[in-house]
N, C-alpha and C positions, 0 to 999 in steps of 0.2 A: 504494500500500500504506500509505504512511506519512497520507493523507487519510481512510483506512478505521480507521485505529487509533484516529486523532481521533473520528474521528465515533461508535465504539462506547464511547470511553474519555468522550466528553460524554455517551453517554447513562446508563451507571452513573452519573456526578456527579449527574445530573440527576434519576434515579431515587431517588437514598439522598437527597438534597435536601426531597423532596416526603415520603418514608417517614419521613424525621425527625420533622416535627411529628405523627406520628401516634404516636408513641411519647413526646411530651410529656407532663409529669406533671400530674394534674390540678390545678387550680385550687381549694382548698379557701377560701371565705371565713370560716370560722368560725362563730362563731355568730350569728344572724339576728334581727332584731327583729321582730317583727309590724308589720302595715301598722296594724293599728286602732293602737298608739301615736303613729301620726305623721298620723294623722286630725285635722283640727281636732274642738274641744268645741265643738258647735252649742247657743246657749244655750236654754233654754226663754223664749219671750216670752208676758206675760200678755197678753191682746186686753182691753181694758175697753170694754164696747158698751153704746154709747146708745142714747135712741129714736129718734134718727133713723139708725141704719144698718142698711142693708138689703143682704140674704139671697138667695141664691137655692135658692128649695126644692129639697128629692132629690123624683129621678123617675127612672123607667124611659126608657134611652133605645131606639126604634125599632129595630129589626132591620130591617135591608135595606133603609133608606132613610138618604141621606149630606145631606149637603151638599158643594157640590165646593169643594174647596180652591185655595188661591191658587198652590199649590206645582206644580200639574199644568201638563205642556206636551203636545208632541207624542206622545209616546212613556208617559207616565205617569199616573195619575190619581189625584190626591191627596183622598182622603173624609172628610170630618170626621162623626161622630156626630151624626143627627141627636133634639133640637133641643138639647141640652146642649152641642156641641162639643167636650167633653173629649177624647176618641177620636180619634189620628188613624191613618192606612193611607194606603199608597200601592200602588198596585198598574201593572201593565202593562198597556196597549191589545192588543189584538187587531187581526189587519191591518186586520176592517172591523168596524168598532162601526157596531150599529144604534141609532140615536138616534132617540126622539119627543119633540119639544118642542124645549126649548133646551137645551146642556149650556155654559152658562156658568158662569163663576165665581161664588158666592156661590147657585147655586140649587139645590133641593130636589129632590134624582133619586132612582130606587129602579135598583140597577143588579142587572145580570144578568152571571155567573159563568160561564167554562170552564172545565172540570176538565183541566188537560194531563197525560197519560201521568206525567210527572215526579211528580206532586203538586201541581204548583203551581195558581195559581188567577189566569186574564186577565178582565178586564172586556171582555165582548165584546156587551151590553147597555146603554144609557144611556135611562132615562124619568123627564120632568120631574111631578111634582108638585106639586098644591098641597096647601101644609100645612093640617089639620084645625084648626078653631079650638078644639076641645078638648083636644090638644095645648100648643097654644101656651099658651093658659089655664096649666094645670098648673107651666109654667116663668115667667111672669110673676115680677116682683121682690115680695115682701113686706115687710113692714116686720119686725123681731126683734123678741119678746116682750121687754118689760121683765123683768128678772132684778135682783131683790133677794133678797141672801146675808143671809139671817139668824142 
């Protein structure tokens, strides 16, 4: 009897224990600074360009043609925009990727897309390319016009 008094008399303590902190007062910090004040001030830098520095022109980059990235393993496949590289995506394998050609790193593929139930989108497509030399053209480096402020 007296092991049954205990054991019910532990479990109120134990009860109003855990009920305590729910009835704690909240935590008011006061008043808040904004994040942009404790941003650093990025400064503006002038560029001063000579004739010898070179550019690379805007262009359109290809739809649905990558570059494979260095990032990709078994499970993943990393696409760089082709021919600009700016763009990157990674995306999931599919259990069996059809590949024609090579899908090695550094080469020019155009890949094909599975729409899953979910939304999501697997590469389950891989085909090597070769890039169009009117493309590549396009992105070549140029030299920067001479620019005198008058």
């Amino acid at each position: 009897m007296k092991k049954l008094f205990l054991f019910v008399f532990a479990i109120i303590i134990s009860s109003m224990g855990t009920m305590s902190c729910r009835f704690a007062k909240e935590d008011n910090p006061g008043d808040t600074v904004a994040a942009s004040v404790f941003e650093p001030v990025e400064p503006k830098v002038r560029i001063q360009q000579d004739s010898t520095h070179t550019t690379l022109t805007e262009g359109r980059d290809s739809i649905g043609i990558y570059y494979i990235g260095e990032a990709s393993n078994k499970s993943q496949l990393q696409l760089l925009s082709y021919p600009s590289r700016r763009d990157t995506t990674s995306y999931f394998k599919a259990h069996h990727v059809k590949v024609k050609g090579s899908a090695q790193i550094g080469n020019v593929v155009r890949i094909g897309f599975f729409l899953l139930p979910s939304g999501d989108s697997i590469v389950n497509r891989v085909e090597q390319i070769k890039p169009s030399a009117t493309t590549s053209k396009s992105y070549k480096l140029h030299q920067a016009p001479d620019r005198t402020e008058e």
